[in-house]
DRENBA-151096 format. One line per field, with one value per residue: residue number from 1; chain; x, z, y of N, C-alpha, C in turn. Coordinates in steps of 0.1 Angstrom, whole numbers, padded with zeros to 4 digits, always signed. Each point is the difference from the previous one (the first is absolute). Layout:
BEGIN
num = c(NUM  ...)
chaine = c(A  ...)
n_px = c(X  ...)
n_pz = c(Z  ...)
n_py = c(Y  ...)
ca_px = c(X  ...)
ca_pz = c(Z  ...)
ca_py = c(Y  ...)
c_px = c(X  ...)
c_pz = c(Z  ...)
c_py = c(Y  ...)
END
This chain:
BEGIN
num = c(1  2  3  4  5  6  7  8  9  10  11  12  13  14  15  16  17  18  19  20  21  22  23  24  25  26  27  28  29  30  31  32  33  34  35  36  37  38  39  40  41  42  43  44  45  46  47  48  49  50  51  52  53  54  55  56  57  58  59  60  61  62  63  64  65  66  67  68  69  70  71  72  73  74  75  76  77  78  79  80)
chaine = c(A  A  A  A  A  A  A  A  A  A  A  A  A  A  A  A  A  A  A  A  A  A  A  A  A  A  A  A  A  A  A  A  A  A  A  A  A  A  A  A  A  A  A  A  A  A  A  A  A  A  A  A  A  A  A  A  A  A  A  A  A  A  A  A  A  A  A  A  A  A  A  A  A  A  A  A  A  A  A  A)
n_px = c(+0009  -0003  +0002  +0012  -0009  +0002  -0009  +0007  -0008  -0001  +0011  -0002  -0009  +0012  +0006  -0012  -0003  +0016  +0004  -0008  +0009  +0013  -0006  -0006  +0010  +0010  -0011  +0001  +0014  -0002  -0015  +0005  +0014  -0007  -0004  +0016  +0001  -0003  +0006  -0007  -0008  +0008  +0009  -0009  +0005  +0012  +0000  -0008  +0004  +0009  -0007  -0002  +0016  +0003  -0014  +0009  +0009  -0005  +0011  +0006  +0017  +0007  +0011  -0011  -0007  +0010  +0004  -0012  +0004  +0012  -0008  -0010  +0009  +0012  -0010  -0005  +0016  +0002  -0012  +0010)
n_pz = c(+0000  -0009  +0014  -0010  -0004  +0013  -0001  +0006  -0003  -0012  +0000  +0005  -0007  -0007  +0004  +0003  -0008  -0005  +0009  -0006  -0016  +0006  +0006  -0012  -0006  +0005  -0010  -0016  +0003  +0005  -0009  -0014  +0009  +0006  -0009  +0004  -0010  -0012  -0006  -0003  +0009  +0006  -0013  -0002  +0014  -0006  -0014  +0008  +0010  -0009  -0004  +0010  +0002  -0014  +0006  +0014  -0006  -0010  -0009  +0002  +0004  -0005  +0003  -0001  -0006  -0004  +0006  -0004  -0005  -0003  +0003  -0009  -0004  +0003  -0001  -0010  +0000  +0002  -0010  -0012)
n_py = c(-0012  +0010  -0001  +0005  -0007  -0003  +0005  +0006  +0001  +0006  +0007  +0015  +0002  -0004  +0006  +0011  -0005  +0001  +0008  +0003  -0008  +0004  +0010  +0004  -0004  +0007  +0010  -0007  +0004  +0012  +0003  -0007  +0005  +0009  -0001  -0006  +0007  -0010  -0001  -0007  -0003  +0008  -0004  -0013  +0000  +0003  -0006  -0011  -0002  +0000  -0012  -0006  +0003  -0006  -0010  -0004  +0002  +0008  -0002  -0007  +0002  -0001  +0011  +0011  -0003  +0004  +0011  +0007  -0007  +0008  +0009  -0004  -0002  +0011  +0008  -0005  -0003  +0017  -0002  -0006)
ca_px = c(-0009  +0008  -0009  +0002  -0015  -0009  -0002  -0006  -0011  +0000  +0011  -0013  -0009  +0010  +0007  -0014  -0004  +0011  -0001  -0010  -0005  +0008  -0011  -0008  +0005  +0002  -0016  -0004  +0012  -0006  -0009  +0006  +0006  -0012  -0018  -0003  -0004  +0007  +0001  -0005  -0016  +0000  -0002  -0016  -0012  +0004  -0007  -0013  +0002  +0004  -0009  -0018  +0003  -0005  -0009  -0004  +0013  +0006  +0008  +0012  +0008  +0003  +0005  -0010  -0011  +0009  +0000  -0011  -0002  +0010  -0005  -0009  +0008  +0004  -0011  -0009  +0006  +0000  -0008  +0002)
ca_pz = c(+0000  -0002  +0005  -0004  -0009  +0008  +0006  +0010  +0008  -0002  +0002  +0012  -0005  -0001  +0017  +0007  -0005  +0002  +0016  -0001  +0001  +0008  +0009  -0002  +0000  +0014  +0009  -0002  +0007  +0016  +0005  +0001  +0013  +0008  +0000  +0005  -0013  -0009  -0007  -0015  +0005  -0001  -0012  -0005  +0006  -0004  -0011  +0002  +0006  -0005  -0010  +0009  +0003  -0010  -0003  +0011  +0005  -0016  -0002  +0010  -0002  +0006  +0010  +0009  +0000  +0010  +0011  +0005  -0002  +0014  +0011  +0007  +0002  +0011  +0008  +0004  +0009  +0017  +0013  +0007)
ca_py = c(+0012  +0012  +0010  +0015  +0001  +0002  +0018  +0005  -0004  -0015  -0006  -0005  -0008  -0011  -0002  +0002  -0011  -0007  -0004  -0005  -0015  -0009  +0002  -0014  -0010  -0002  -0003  -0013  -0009  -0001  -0002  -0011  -0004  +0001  -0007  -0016  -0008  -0002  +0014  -0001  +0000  +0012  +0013  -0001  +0006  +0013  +0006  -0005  +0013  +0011  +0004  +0006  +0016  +0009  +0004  +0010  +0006  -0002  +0010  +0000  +0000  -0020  -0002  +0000  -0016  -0009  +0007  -0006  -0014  -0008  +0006  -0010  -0014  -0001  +0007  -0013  -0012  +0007  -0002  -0016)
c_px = c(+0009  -0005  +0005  -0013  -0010  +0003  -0006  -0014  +0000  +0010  -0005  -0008  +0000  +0003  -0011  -0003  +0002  -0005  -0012  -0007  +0007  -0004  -0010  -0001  +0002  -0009  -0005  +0002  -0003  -0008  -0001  +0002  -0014  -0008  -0002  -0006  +0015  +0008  -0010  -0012  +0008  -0002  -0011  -0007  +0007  -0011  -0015  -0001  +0002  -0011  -0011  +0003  +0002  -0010  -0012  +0003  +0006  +0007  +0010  +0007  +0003  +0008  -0008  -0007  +0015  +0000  -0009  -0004  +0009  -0002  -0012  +0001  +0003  -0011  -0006  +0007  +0004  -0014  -0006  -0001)
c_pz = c(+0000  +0010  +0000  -0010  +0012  +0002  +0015  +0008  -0005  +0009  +0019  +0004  -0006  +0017  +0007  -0005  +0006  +0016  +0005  +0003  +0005  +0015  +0003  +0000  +0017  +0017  -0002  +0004  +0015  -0001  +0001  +0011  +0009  -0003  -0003  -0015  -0005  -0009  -0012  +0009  +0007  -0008  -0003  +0012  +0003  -0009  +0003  +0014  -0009  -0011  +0010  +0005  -0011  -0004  +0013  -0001  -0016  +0003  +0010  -0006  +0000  +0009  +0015  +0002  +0006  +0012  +0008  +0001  +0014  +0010  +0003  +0005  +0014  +0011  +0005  +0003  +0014  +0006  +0003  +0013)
c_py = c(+0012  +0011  +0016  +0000  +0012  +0016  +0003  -0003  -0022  -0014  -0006  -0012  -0013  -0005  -0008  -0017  -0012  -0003  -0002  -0012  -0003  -0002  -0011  -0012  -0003  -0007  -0007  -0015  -0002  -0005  -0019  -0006  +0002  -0008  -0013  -0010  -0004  +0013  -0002  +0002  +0016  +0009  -0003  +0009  +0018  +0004  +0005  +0017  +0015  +0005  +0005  +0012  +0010  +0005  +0010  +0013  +0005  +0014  +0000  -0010  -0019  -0001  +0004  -0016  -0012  +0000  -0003  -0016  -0009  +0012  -0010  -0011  +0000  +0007  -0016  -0009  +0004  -0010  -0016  -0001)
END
């Protein structure tokens, strides 16, 4: 990738992205370690979660619907 292509805001915005999914990814990985599944019955119940918060909740961010996702997670295992 030639990133002298990138201008100023854009080049941002490139960045912004970037840390982004790697964020994401990150939370997805926790969430994984927490919720006591498989990693494959996780990401199925990642998706299955993130879509019923798309549709409560539209217009927000994916790294928000993550967030929120391993915040429920951990809210409702405090009260095991």
């Amino acid at each position: 990738m030639n990133i002298e292509r990138y201008q100023g805001g854009d080049l941002m915005n490139f960045f912004s992205k970037f840390l982004e999914g790697r964020e994401i990814r990150k939370l997805a990985a926790e969430y994984v370690r927490q919720s006591g599944l498989t990693a494959a019955e996780a990401h199925r119940s990642l998706e299955r979660q993130t879509e019923r918060l798309q549709i409560s909740r539209p217009g927000k961010s994916q790294l928000w619907y993550m967030e929120k996702i391993l915040y429920d997670l951990q809210r409702d295992r405090g009260r095991s």
